[in-house]
C-alpha positions in Angstrom: 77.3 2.4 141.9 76.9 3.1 138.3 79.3 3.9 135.5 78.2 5.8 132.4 79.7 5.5 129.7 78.3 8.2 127.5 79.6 6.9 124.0 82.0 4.7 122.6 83.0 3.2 119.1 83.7 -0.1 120.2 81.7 -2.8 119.0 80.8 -3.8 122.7 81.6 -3.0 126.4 82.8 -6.4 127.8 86.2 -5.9 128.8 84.8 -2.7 130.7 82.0 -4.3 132.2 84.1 -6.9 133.6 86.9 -4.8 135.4 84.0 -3.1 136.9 82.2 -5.9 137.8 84.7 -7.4 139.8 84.4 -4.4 141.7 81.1 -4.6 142.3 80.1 -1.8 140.2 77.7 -1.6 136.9 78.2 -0.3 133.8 75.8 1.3 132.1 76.7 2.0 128.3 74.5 4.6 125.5 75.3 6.2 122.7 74.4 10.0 123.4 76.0 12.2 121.6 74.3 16.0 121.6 74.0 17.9 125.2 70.1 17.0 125.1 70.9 13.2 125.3 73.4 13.7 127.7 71.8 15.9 130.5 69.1 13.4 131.7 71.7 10.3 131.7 73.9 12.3 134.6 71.8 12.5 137.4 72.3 9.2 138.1 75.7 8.2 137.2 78.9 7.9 139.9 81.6 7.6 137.1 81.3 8.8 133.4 83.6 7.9 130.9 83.2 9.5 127.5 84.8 9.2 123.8 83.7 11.8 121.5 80.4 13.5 123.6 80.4 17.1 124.1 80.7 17.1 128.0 79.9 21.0 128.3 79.1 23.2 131.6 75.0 21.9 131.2 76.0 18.2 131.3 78.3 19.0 134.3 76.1 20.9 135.7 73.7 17.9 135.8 75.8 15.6 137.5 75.0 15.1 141.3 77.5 12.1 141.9 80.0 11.9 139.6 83.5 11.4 141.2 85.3 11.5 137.9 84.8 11.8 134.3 87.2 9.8 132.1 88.3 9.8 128.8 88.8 7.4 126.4 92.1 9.0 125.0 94.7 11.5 125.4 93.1 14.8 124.6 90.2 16.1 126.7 89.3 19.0 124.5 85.3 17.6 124.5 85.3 17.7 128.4 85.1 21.6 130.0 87.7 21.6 132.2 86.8 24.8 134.1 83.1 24.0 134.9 84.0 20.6 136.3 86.9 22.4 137.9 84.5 24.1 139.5 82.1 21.5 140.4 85.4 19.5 142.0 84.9 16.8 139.6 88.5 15.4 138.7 88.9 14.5 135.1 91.3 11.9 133.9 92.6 10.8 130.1 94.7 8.2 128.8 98.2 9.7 128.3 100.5 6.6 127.3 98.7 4.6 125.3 98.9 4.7 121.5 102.4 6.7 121.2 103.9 4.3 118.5 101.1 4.0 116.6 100.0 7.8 115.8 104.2 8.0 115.6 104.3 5.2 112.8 100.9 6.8 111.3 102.7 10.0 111.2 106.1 8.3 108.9 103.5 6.7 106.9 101.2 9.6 105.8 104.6 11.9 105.3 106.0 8.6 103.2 102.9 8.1 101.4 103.1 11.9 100.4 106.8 12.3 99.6 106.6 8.7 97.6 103.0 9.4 95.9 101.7 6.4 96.9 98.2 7.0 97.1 97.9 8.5 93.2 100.1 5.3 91.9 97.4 2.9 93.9 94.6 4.7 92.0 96.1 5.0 88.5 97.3 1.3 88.5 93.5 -0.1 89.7 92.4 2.2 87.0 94.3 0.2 84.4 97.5 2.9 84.1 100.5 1.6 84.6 103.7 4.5 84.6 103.7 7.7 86.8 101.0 9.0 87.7 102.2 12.4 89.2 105.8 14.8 87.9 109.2 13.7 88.8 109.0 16.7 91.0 106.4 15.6 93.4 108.4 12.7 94.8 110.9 13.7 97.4 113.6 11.7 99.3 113.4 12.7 103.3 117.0 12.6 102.9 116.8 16.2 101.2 113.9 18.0 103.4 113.3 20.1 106.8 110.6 18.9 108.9 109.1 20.5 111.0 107.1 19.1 114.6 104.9 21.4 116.6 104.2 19.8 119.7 106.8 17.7 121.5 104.9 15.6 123.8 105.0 11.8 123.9 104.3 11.8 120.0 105.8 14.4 119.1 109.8 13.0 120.3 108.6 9.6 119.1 108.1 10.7 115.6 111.6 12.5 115.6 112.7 9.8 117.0 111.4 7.7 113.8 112.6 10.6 111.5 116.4 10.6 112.3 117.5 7.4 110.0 115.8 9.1 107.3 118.9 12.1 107.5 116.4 15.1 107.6 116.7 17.9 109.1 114.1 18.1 112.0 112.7 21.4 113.7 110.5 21.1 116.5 108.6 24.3 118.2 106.8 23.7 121.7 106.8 27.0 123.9 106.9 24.6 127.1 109.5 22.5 125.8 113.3 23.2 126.9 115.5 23.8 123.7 118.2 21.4 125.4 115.4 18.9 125.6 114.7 19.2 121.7 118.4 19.3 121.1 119.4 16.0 123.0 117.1 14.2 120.5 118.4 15.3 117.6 116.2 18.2 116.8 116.5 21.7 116.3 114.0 24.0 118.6 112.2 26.6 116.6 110.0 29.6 116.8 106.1 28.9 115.0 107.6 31.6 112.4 111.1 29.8 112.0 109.3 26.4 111.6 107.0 27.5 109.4 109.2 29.2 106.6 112.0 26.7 106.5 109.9 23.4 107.0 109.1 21.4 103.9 107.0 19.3 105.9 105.0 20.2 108.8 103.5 17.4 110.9 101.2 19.0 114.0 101.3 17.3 117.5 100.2 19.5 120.3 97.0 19.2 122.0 93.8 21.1 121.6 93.7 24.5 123.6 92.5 28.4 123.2 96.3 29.1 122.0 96.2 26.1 119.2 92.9 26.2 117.6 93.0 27.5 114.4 96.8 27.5 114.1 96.9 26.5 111.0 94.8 29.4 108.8 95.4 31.7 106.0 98.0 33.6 107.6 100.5 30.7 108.8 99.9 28.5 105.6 101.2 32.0 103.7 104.2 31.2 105.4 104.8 28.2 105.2 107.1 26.9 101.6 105.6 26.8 98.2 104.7 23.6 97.4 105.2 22.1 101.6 103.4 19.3 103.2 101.1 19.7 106.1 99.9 16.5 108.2 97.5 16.2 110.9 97.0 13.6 113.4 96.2 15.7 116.7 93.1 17.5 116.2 91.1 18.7 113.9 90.2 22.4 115.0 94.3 23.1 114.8 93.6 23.9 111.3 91.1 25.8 109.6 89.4 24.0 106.6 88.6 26.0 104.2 92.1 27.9 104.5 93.8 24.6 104.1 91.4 23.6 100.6 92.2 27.2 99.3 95.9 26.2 99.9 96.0 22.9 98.6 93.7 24.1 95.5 96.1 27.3 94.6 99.3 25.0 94.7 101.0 26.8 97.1 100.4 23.8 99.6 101.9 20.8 97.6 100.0 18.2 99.8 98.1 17.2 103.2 97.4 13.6 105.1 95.0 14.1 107.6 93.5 11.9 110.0 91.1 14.2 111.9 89.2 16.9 111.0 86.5 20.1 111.7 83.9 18.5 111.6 84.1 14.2 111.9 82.8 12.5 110.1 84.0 14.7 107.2 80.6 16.2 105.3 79.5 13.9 102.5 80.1 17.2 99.7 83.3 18.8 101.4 85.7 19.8 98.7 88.5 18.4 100.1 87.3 15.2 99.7 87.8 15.9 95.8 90.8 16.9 96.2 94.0 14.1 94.6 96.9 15.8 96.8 94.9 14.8 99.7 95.4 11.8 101.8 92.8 11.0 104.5 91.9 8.4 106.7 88.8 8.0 109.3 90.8 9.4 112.7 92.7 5.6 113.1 95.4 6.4 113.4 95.9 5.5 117.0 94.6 2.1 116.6 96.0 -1.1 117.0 94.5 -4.5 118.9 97.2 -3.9 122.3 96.2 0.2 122.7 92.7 -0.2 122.3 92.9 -3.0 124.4 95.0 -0.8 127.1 92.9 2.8 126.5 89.4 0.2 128.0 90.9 -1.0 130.7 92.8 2.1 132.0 89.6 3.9 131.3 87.8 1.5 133.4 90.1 1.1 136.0 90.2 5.0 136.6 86.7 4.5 137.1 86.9 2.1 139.6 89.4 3.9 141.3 87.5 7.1 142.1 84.6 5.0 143.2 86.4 2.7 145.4 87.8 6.7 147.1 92.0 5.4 146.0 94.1 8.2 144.3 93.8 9.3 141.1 96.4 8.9 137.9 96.2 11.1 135.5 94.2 14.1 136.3 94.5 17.3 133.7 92.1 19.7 135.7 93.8 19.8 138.8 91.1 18.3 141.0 91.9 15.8 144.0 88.8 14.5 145.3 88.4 13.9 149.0 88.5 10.0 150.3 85.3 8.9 149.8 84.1 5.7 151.4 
């Protein structure tokens, strides 16, 4: 049986290759990355596991023995849920790997911005030594409302990282209890609440029909003069041009992102001119032990569906029959 694995950023396949080996399975490994590239690789694959590939309804449709498709990650928002849904494909992510490293990224993009790093770094390579930004952009946690939309995994983790700093914390998720938000120290919020009392905003939740585009003109009018907004969910959550026009009037005082619409970021995009900006290459859930765990979960979900054993992790709702 073989495993696809439609594309990956890893810098080989080994540790996959031998979990699935020892099953008695094959991997076979590409780099196809458009629909076109995709379709003809299907018909012969009995696993796929995918990174960043757009697995649409056409590349579903062309699968004839896939038992699963698995992601490398937590969010599945490249795989169609409903057309393999319908085909009975189940499709599996990664859901508990990487929680303390996009939480630690998250305290050190809002440090970075409430401390100025980044600018200081510059000025002082560039021979200036003093401040390099107004007293009034740095800002002590101590003295600020942040605000967390989503409260997933991440999402608690990060308030749990924010409490020693003595913020206040706000946290909206509609499918989160308010006594759940409470017992960790947060304060549960409507979208509107969060947005106009929050100095910071730092965005969490997963990438659906309800969440993309969240943050646009409308909700960044709302949000404080002057707030910060970071990003290290998804990059359709917020609408990029409405974010530069906010970031170049003043009215947002700063943004970290780590993913954006579209990656890689386009070589002449104006927010990459921008100085209240920090950015980084969508890393931040990287470290040697996750990436290490996200391949071999990955491959081991493979192995499972072809071996016909239960399945972990499912998000579209599919149990397959017991195959032999």
């Amino acid at each position: 049986m073989n495993v696809l694995v439609t594309d990956s950023t890893f810098p080989d396949l080994e540790i996959e290759k031998q979990i699935l080996a020892g099953d008695g399975f094959q991997l076979v490994a590409q780099q196809a990355k458009t629909p076109d590239a995709l379709i003809p690789l299907m018909a012969n694959a009995d696993a796929v596991i995918t990174q960043f590939a757009p697995i649409n309804g056409a590349v579903i449709a062309a699968m004839t023995k896939a038992r699963v498709i698995v992601r490398y990650g937590i969010g599945v928002d490249n795989v169609d849920l409903v057309a393999a849904n319908t085909r009975g494909i189940p499709v599996c992510n990664v859901p508990d790997y990487c929680i303390d490293e996009v939480a630690d990224h998250t305290l050190s993009f809002l440090l970075s911005l409430t401390r100025q790093v980044v600018p200081h770094a510059v000025a002082i390579r560039a021979g200036k030594w003093g401040l390099a930004t107004p007293v009034a952009s740095f800002r002590a946690l101590r003295d600020m409302t942040v605000g967390i939309v989503g409260f997933g995994r991440i999402g608690r983790e990060v308030a749990s990282r924010l409490k020693p700093f003595k913020c206040r914390i706000l946290v909206h998720d509609p499918v989160v209890a308010p006594a759940a938000i409470q017992a960790l120290g947060a304060e549960a919020a409507s979208l509107t609440g969060l947005l106009e009392a929050s100095d910071a905003i730092t965005l969490h939740c997963p990438s659906t029909e309800s969440t993309r585009g969240l943050i646009n003109k409308q909700s960044l009018a709302k949000m404080k003069a002057g707030a910060l907004l970071i990003n290290l969910a998804r990059g359709d959550l917020v609408i990029p041009d409405d974010l530069v026009g906010a970031l170049k009037s003043g009215h947002l005082g700063g943004a970290a992102i780590d993913v954006f619409s579209p990656e890689p970021i386009p070589a002449n995009h104006p927010i990459l001119g921008l100085e209240n900006v920090v950015l980084a290459p969508h890393i931040a859930s990287v470290s040697a032990p996750a990436v290490k765990k996200l391949r071999e979960t990955a491959a081991k979900l493979a192995a499972t569906a072809l071996k016909g054993e239960p399945l972990p992790n499912i998000v579209n709702g599919v149990i397959p029959s017991k195959k032999a």
